[in-house]
LUMPA-348076 format. One line per field, with one value per atom (N, C-alpha, C): residue number from 1; atom name; x, y, z. Coordinates in steps of 0.2 Angstrom, whole numbers, plus 2048, in hexadecimal, padded with zeros to 3 digits. Layout:
N
n <- [NUM, ...]
atom <- [CA, ...]
xx <- [X, ...]
yy <- [Y, ...]
zz <- [Z, ...]
# end
This chain:
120
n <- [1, 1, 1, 2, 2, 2, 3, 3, 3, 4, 4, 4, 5, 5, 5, 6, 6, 6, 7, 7, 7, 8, 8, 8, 9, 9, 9, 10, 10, 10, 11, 11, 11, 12, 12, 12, 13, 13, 13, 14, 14, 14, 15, 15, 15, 16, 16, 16, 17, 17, 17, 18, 18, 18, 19, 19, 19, 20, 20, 20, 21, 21, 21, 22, 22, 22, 23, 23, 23, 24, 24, 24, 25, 25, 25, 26, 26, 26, 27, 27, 27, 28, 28, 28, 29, 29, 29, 30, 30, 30, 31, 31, 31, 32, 32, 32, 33, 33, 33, 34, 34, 34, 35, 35, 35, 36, 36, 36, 37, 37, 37, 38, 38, 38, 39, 39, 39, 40, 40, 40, 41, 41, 41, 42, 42, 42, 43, 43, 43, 44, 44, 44, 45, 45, 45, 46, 46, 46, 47, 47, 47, 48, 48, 48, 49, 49, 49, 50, 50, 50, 51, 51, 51, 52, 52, 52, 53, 53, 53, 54, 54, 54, 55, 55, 55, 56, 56, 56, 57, 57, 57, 58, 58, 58, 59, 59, 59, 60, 60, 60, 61, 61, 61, 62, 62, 62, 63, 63, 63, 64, 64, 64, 65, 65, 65, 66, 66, 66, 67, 67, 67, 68, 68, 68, 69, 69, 69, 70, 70, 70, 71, 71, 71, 72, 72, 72, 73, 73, 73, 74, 74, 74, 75, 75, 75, 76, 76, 76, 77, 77, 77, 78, 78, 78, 79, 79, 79, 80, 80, 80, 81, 81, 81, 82, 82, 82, 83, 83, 83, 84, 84, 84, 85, 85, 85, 86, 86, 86, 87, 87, 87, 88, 88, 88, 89, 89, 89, 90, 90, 90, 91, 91, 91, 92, 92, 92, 93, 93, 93, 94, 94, 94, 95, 95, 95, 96, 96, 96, 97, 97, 97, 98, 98, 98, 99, 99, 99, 100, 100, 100, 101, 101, 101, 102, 102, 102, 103, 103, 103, 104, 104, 104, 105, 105, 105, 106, 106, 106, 107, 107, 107, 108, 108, 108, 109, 109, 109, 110, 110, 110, 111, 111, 111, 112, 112, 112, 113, 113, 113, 114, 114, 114, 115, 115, 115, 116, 116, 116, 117, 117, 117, 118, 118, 118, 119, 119, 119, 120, 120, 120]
atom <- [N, CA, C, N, CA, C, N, CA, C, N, CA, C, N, CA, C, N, CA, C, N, CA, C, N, CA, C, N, CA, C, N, CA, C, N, CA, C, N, CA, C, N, CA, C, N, CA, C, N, CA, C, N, CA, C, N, CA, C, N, CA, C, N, CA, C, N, CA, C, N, CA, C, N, CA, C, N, CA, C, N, CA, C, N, CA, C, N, CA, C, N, CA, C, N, CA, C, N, CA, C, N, CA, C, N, CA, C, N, CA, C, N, CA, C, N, CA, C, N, CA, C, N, CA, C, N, CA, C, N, CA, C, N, CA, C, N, CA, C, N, CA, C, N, CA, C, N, CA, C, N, CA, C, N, CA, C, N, CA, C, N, CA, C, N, CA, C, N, CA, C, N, CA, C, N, CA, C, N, CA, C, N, CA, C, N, CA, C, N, CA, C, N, CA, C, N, CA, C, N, CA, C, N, CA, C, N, CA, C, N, CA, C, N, CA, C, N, CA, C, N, CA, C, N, CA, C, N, CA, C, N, CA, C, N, CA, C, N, CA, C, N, CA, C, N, CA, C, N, CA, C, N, CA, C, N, CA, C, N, CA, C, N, CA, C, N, CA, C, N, CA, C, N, CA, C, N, CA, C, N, CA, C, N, CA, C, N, CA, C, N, CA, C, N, CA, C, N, CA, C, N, CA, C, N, CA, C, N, CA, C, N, CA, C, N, CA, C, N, CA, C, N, CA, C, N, CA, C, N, CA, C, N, CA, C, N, CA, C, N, CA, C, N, CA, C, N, CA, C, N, CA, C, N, CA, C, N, CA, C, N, CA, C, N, CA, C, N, CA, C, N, CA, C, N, CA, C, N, CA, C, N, CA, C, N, CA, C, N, CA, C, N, CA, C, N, CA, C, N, CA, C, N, CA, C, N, CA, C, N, CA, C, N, CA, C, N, CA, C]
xx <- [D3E, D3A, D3E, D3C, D41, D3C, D42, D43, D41, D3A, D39, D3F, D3F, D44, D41, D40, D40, D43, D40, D45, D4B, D48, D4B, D54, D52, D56, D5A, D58, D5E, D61, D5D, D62, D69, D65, D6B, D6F, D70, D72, D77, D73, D78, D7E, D7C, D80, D86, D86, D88, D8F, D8E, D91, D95, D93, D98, D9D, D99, D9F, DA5, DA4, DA8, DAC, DAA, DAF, DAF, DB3, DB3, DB8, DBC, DBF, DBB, DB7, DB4, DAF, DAD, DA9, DAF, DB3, DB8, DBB, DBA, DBE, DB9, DB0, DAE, DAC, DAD, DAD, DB2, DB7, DBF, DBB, DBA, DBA, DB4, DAF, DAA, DAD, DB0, DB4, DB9, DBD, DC0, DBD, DB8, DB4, DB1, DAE, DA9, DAD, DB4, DB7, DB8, DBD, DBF, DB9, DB2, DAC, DAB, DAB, DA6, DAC, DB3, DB6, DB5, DB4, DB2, DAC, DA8, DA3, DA2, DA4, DA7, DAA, DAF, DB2, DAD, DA8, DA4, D9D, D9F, D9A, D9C, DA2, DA2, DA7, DAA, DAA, DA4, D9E, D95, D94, D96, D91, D97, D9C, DA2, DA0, DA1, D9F, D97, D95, D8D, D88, D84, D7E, D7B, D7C, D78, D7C, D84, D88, D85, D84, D83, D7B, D78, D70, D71, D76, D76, D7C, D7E, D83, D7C, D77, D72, D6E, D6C, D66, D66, D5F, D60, D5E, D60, D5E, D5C, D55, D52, D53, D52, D55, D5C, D60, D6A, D69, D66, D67, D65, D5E, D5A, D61, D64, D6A, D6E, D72, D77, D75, D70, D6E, D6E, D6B, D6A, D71, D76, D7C, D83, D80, D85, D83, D8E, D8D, D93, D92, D97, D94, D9A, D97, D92, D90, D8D, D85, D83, D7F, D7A, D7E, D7A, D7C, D7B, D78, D71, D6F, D67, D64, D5D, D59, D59, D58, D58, D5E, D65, D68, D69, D64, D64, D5F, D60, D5D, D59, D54, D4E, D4D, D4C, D4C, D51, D56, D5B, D57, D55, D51, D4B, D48, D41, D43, D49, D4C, D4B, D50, D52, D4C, D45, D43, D3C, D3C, D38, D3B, D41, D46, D44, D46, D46, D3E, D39, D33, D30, D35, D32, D35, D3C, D3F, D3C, D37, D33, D2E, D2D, D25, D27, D2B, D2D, D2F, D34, D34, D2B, D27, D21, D1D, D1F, D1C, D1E, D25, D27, D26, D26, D23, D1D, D17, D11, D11, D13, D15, D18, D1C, D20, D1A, D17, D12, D0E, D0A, D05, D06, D0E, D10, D10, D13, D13, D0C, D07, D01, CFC, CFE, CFA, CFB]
yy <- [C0A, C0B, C0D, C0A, C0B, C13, C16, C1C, C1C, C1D, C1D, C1F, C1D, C1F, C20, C26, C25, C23, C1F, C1D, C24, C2A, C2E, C2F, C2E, C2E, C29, C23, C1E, C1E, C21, C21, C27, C2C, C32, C2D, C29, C26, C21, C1E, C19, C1E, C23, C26, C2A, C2E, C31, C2A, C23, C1E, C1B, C1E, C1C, C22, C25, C2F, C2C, C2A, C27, C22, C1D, C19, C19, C1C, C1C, C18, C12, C0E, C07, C05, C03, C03, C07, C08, C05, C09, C09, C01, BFC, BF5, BF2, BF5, BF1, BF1, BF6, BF5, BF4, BF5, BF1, BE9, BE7, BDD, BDF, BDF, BDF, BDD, BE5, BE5, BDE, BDD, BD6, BD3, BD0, BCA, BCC, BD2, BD2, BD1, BD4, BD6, BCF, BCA, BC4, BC0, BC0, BBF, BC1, BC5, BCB, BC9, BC9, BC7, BBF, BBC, BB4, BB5, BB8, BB8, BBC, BC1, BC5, BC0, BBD, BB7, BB1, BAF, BAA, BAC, BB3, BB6, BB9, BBA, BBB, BB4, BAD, BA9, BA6, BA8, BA5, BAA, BAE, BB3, BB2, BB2, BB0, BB8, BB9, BBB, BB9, BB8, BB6, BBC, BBB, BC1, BC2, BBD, BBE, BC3, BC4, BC6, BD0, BD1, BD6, BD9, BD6, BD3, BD7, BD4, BD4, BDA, BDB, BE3, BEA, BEA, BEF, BEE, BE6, BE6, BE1, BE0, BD9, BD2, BCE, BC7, BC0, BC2, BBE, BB6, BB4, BAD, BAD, BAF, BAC, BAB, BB2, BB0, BA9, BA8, BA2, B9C, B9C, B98, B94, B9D, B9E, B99, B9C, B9A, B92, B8E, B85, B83, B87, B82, B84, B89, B8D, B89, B89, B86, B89, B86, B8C, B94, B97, B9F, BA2, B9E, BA0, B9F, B9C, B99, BA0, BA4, BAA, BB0, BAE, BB5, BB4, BB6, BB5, BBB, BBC, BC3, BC7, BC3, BC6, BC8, BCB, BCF, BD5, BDA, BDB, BE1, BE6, BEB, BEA, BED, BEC, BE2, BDE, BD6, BD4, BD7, BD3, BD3, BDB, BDA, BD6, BD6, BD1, BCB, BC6, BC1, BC0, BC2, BC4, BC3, BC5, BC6, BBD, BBE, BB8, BAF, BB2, BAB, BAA, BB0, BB0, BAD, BB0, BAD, BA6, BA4, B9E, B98, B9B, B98, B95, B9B, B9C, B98, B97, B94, B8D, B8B, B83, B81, B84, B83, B82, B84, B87, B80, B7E, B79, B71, B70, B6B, B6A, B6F, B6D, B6D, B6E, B6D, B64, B63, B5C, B57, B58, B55, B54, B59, B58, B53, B54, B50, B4A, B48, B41, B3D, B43, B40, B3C, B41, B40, B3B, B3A, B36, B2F]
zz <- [CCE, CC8, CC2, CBB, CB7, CB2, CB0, CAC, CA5, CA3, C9A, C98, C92, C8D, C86, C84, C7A, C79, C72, C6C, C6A, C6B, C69, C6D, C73, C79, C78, C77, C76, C70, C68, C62, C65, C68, C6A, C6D, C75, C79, C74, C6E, C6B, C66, C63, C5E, C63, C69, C6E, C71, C72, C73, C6E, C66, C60, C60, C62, C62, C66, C6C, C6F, C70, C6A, C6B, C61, C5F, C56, C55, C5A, C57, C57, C5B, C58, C54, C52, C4A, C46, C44, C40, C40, C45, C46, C44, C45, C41, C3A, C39, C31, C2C, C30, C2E, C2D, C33, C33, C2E, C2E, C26, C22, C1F, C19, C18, C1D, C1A, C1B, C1D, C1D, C15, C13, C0D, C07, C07, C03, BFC, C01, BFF, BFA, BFF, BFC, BF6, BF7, BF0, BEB, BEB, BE7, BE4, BE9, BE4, BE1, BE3, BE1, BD9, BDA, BD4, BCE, BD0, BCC, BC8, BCB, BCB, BC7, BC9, BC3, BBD, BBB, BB6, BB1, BB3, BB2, BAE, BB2, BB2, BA9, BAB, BA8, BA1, BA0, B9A, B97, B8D, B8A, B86, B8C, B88, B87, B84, B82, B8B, B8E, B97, B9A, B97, B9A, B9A, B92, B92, B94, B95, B99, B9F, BA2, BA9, BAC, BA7, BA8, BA7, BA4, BA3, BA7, BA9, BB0, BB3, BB5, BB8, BB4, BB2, BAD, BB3, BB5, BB8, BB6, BB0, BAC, BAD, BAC, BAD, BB4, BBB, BC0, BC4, BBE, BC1, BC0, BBA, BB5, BBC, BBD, BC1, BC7, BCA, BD0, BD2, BCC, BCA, BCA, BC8, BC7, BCD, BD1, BD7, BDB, BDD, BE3, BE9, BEF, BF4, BF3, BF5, BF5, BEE, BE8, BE3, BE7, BEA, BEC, BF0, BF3, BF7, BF3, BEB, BE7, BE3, BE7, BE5, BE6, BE5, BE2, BEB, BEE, BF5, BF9, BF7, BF8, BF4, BF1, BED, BF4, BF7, BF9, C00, C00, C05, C07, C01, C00, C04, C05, C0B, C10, C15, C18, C1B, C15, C15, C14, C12, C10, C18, C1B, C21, C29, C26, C2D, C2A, C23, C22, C24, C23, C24, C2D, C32, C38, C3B, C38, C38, C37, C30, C2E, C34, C37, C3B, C41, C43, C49, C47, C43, C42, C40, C3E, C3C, C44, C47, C4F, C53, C52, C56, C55, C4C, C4A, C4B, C4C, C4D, C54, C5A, C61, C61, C5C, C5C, C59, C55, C50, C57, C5A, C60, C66, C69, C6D, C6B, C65, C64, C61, C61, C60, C65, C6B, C70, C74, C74, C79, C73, C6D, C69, C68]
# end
């Protein structure tokens, strides 16, 4: 017979197993960081490149300039292409579980579409 568990019991049980092994924590966010780093850097480049000495330039230094990003967004290509409004907070999140959903549901649909090709 298996043994309830709280959630309480297992956050302590997963925190207790990082105590323990603190190299890898630290290996993984070493490899992050050089994965994110080089990124954020072209990306950094590609935005200021975009944004030159224009009035967008200073727009977008004090907030957000929904029109340059829409701009930006129309002409980006390669890594310029995933700076959009949905990494930007909580939005990655919901980016995140709507993408995973709409996934499931276009799958759900195509074998609904498929069957009835079939038997029709």
């Amino acid at each position: 017979m298996h043994k309830v568990v709280t959630i309480t019991q297992v956050f302590h049980d997963g925190v207790q197993r990082v105590k323990a092994a603190p190299v890898i924590l630290i290996g993984i966010f070493l490899t992050t960081l050089i994965l994110a780093v080089p990124q954020g850097l072209i990306l950094r480049d590609m935005l200021r490149t975009h944004l030159g000495d224009s009035l967008a330039a200073e727009a977008v230094a004090t907030g957000v300039n929904f029109n340059w990003w829409q701009e930006f967004s129309a002409q980006a290509k390669g890594l310029g292409t995933t700076f959009s409004p949905t990494i930007i907070g909580f939005a990655a999140v919901l980016d995140n579980i709507t993408t995973k959903w709409m996934l499931k549901w276009m799958t759900w649909l195509q074998d609904v579409m498929l069957t009835y090709a079939f038997f029709v």
